[in-house]
C-alpha positions in Angstrom: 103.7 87.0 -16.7 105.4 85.4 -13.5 108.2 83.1 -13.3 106.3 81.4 -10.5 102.3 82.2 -9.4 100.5 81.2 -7.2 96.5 80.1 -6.1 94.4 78.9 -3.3 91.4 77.5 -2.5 89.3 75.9 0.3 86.8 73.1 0.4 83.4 73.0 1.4 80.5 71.6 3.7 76.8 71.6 4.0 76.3 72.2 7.2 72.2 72.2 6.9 69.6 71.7 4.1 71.3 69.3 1.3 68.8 67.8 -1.0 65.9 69.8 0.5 67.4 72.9 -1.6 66.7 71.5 -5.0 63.1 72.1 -3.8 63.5 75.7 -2.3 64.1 75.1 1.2 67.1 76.9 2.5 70.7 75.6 3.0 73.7 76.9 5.1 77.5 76.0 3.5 80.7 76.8 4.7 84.4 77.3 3.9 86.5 74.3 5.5 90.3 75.5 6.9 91.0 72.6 4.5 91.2 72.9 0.8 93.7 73.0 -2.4 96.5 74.8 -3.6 98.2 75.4 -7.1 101.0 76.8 -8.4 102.1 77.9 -12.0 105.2 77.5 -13.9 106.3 78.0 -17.4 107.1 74.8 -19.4 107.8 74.4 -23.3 105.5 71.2 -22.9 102.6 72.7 -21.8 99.7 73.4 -21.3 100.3 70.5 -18.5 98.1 70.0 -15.3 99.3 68.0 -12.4 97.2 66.3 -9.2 99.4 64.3 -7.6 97.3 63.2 -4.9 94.1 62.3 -6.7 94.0 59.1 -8.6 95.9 55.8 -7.6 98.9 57.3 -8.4 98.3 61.1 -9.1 97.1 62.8 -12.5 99.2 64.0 -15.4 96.9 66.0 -18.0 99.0 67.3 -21.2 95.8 69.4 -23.3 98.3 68.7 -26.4 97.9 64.8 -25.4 94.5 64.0 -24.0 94.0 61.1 -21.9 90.3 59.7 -21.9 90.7 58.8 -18.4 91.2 62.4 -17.3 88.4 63.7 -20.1 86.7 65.9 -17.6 89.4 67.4 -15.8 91.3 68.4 -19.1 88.0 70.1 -20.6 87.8 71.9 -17.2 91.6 73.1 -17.1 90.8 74.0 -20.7 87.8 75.7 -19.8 90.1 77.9 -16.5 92.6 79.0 -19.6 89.8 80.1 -21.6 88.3 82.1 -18.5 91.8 83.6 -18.0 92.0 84.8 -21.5 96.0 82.6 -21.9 94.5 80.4 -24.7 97.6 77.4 -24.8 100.2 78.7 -22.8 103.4 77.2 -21.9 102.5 76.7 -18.5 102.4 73.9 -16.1 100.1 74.1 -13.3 100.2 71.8 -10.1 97.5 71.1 -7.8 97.7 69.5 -4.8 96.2 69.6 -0.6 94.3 67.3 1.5 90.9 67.7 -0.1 89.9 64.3 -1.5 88.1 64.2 -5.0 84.5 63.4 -5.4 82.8 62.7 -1.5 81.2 66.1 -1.2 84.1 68.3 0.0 83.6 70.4 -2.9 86.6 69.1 -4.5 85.6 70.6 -8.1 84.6 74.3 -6.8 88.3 74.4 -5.1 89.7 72.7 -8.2 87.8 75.9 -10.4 89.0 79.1 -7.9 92.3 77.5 -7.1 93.6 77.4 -10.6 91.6 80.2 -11.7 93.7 82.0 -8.9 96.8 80.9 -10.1 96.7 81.9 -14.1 95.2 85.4 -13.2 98.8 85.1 -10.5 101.1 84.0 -13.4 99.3 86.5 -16.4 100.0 89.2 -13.8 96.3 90.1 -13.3 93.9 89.2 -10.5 89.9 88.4 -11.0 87.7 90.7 -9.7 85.6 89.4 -7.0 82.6 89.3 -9.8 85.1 87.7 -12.6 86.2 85.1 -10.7 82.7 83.7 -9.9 81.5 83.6 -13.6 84.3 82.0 -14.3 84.3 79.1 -11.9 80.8 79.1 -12.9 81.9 77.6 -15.9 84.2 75.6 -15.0 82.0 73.7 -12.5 79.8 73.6 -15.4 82.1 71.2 -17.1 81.8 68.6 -14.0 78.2 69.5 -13.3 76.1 70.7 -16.0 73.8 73.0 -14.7 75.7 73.9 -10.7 73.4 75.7 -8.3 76.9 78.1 -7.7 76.6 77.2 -4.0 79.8 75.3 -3.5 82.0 78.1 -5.8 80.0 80.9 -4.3 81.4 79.3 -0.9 84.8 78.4 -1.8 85.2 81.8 -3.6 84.1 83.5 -0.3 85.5 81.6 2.2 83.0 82.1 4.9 79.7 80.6 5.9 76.2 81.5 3.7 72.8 80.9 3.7 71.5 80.1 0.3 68.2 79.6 -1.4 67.5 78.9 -5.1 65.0 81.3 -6.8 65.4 84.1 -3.2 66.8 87.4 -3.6 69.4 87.6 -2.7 70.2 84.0 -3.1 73.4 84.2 -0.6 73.2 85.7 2.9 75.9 85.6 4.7 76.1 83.9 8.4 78.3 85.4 10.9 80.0 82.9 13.0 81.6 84.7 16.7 84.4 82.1 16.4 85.4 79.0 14.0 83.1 76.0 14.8 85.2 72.9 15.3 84.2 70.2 12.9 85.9 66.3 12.2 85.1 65.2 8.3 85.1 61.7 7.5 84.6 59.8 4.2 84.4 56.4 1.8 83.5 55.9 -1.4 80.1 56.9 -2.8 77.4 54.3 -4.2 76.5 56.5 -7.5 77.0 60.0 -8.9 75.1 62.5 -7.5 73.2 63.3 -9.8 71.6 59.6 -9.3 71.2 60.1 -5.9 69.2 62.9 -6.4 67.3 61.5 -9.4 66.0 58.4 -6.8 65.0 61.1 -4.7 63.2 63.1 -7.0 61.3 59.5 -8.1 60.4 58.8 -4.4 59.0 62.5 -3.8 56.6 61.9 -6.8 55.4 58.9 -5.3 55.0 60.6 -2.3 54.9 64.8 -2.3 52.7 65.1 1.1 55.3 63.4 2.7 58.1 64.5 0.8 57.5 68.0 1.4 57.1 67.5 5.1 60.6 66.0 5.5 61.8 68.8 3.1 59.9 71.7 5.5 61.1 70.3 8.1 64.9 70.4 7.0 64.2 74.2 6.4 63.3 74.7 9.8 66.6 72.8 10.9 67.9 75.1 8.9 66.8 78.2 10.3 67.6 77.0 13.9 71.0 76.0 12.7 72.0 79.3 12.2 70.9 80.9 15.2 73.3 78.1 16.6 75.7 79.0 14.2 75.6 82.3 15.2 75.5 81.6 18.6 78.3 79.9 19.0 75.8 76.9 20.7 77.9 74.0 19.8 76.0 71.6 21.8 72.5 72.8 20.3 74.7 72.5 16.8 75.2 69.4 17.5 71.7 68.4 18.1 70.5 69.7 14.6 73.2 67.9 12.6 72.0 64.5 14.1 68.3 66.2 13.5 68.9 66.8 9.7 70.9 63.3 9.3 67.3 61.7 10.5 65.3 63.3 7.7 67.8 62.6 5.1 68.2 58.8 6.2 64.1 59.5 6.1 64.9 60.7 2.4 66.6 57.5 1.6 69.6 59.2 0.9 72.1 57.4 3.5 73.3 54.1 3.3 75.1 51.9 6.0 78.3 53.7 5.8 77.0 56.9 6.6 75.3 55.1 9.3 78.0 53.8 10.6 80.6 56.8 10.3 78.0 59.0 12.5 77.6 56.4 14.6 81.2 55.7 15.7 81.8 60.0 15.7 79.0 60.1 18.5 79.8 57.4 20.2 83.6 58.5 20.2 82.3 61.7 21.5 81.0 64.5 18.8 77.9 66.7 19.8 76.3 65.7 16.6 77.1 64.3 13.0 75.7 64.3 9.6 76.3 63.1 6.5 77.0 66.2 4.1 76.6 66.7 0.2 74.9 63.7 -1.5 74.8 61.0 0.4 74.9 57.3 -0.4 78.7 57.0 0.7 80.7 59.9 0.4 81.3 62.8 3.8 79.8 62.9 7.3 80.8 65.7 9.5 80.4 66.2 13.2 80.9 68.8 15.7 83.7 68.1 17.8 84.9 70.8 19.7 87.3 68.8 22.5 89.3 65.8 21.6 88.8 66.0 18.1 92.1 63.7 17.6 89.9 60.7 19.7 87.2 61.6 16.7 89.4 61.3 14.3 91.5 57.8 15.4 87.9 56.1 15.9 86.8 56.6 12.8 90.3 55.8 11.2 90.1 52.8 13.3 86.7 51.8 11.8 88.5 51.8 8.3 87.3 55.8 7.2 89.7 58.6 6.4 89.3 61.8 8.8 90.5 64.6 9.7 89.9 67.4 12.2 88.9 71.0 10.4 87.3 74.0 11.1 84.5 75.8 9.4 84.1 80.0 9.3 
């Protein structure tokens, strides 16, 4: 084992297709340049996990101790020495980067691969490409339940990928000619996602004609996104995100803070924004490929946190 190992992760976006996937439309994720990175060091105290940016004032998880207000994160570190086949270790891992925790950033899939990354780093053995997924698969399963594996598929990978549920393959990847300039924004989120996507799932059976429609018509956002993805068409990019941000306000799935985060990104001077992930609070991201720093201090400004990223 190493003295000192060493793991890395980024986080994620929707760029196209959020909710609509959970009924087999397509959607298109990508790695952000943004993301999380742990380290791994022995200590006689340990198994210990530290965040000290999440939380009002960080995170301190001792396995040996358990604090109730960190239940889930100590059955997922738990879950990554499992995976890595260290049972208790003396080890104390730190985690830290400018991903924020819980607003769809994929803050749980970096969480999984970057610590995964670094106990395979400090038990002197890597995870294959196929290892690593199954076991972020089950460490997302600790936060999720029952995760699609797009967001650790992502973050695993790094790039940009198509993905539909119940398709073979599920994952095809995009190929983007350059990295597409994006701004991320974010508040709090009304509800968990999985209550989001239960009120969604009671308004479609109310209403599956028109349901589906919005939901077809998100998949063929979808499909024209990537051609602008692949493109490089930033300005028809644009255009779609502030397409697929109508049919999910249409969904019921935004609230006034999303409304108002896209609406202060375009009017500071984005091509395009969208909210991304859940909804109901949470991310927006827009394509902002000059003066991303005016982007970012309007929506600062306005109250939000932002910060300029790139996707691919």
């Amino acid at each position: 084992m190493s003295n000192l190992a060493a793991g890395a992760a980024p986080g994620k976006v929707i760029l196209f297709g959020e909710h609509a996937v959970v009924y087999g439309r397509p959607a298109v994720a990508a790695a952000l340049e943004h993301g999380l990175g742990a380290s791994a060091e022995p200590d006689d105290e340990g198994p210990t996990l530290r965040i000290p940016g999440w939380g009002k004032s960080g995170m301190v998880v001792r396995l040996a101790a358990p604090n109730k207000a960190f239940d889930a994160i100590a059955r997922a570190y738990a879950a990554a020495l499992d995976a890595a086949e260290l049972g208790r270790p003396p080890v104390c891992l730190t985690l830290d980067g400018e991903l924020p925790l819980g607003v769809g950033l994929g803050s749980s899939a970096a969480f999984a691969v970057a610590i995964l990354r670094a106990l395979a780093d400090f038990r002197g053995r890597p995870f294959s490409p196929a290892e690593l997924l199954e076991a972020a698969a089950t460490v997302e399963t600790v936060f999720h339940g029952t995760p699609s594996g797009l967001d650790h598929t992502v973050v695993a990978d790094g790039g940009c990928l198509r993905f539909q549920k119940d398709a073979e393959p599920a994952f095809t990847p995009v190929k983007l000619p350059a990295p597409v300039p994006l701004v991320v924004a974010w508040t709090l989120r009304q509800g968990s996602t999985r209550d989001v996507v239960a009120g969604l799932r009671a308004r479609r059976d109310a209403h599956p004609a028109a349901y589906d429609r919005l939901f077809d018509l998100m998949a063929q956002t979808a499909e024209a996104g990537i051609a602008a993805l692949e493109a490089g068409d930033h300005a028809a990019l644009g255009a779609l995100f502030d397409i697929n941000h109508g049919l999910l306000n249409a969904c019921g799935v935004s609230n006034l803070e999303n409304e108002r985060m896209v609406r202060v990104a375009r009017d500071a001077g984005a091509l395009g924004a969208k909210l991304t992930g859940a909804g109901m609070g949470g991310a927006v991201i827009a394509v902002v490929p000059e003066r991303p720093a005016r982007v970012v201090g309007a929506l600062r400004d306005a109250g939000f946190s932002a910060f300029a990223t790139r996707v691919g």
